[in-house]
VMD Tcl script that draws the C-alpha trace (Angstrom):
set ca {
  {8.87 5.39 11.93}
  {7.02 2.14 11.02}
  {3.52 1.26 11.99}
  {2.22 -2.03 11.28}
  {-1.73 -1.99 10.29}
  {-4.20 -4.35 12.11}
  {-4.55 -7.64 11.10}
  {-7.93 -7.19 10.11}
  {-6.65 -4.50 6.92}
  {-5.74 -5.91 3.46}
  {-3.26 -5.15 2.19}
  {-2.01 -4.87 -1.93}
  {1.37 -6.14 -3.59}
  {2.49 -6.09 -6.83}
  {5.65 -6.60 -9.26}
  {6.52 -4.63 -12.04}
  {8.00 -6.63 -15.09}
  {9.33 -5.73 -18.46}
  {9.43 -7.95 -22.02}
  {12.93 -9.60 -22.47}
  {14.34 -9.92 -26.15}
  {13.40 -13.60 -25.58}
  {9.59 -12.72 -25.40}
  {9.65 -13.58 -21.71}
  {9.44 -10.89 -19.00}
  {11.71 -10.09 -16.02}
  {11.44 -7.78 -13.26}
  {11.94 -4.06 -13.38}
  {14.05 -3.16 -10.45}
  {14.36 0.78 -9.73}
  {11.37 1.44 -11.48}
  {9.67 5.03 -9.81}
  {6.23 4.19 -8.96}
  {3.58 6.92 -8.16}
  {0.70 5.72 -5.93}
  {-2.05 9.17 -5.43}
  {-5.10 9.22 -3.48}
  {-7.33 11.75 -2.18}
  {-5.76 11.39 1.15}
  {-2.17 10.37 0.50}
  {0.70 10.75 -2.56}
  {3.54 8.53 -1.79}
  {6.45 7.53 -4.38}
  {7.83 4.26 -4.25}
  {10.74 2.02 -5.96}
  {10.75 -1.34 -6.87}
  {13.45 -3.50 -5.39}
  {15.65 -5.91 -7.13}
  {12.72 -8.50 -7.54}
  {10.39 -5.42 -9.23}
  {8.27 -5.43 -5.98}
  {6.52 -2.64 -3.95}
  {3.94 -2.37 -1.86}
  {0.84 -1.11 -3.53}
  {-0.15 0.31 -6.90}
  {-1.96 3.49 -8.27}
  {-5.03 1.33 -9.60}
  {-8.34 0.41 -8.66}
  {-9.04 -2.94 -6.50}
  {-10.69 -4.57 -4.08}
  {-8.84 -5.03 -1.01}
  {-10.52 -7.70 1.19}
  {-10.19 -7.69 4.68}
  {-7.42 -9.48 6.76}
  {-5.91 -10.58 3.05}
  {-3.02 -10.07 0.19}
  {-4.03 -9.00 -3.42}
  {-1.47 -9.18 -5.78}
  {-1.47 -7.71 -9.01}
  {0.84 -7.63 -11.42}
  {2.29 -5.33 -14.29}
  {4.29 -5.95 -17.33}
  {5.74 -2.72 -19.08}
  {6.56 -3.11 -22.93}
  {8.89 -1.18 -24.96}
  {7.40 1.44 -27.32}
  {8.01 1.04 -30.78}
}
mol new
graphics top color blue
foreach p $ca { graphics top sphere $p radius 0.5 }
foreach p [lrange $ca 0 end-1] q [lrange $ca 1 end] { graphics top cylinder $p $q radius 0.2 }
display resetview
């Protein structure tokens, strides 16, 4: 099923990247992300570009408009 939200909801994008050996980043594709709220859970994937849909963070989503925030994961030493 897919229901599209009224125009007048924001909505929240982001891209999930990871350091490159070149100091750069690039986008993490297949990365599991977990997005929990007190009336939802859903667990999402990024596509080949690192993109999903929303993010498990605080914002401010202003009506009838995009946010976009973005992430960049670093290896652990």
């Amino acid at each position: 099923m897919h229901v599209k939200p009224p125009k007048t909801w924001g909505k929240y994008t982001s891209t999930v990247l990871r350091s490159d050996d070149a100091g750069g980043t690039v986008p993490l594709a297949g990365a599991t992300v977990q997005i929990d709220s007190w009336a939802f859970s859903y667990t999402l994937k990024t596509a080949r570009d690192g993109t999903f849909p929303a993010v498990a963070t605080k914002v401010k989503i202003v009506k009838g408009e995009t946010t976009i925030g973005n992430f960049t994961l670093k290896k652990a030493p």
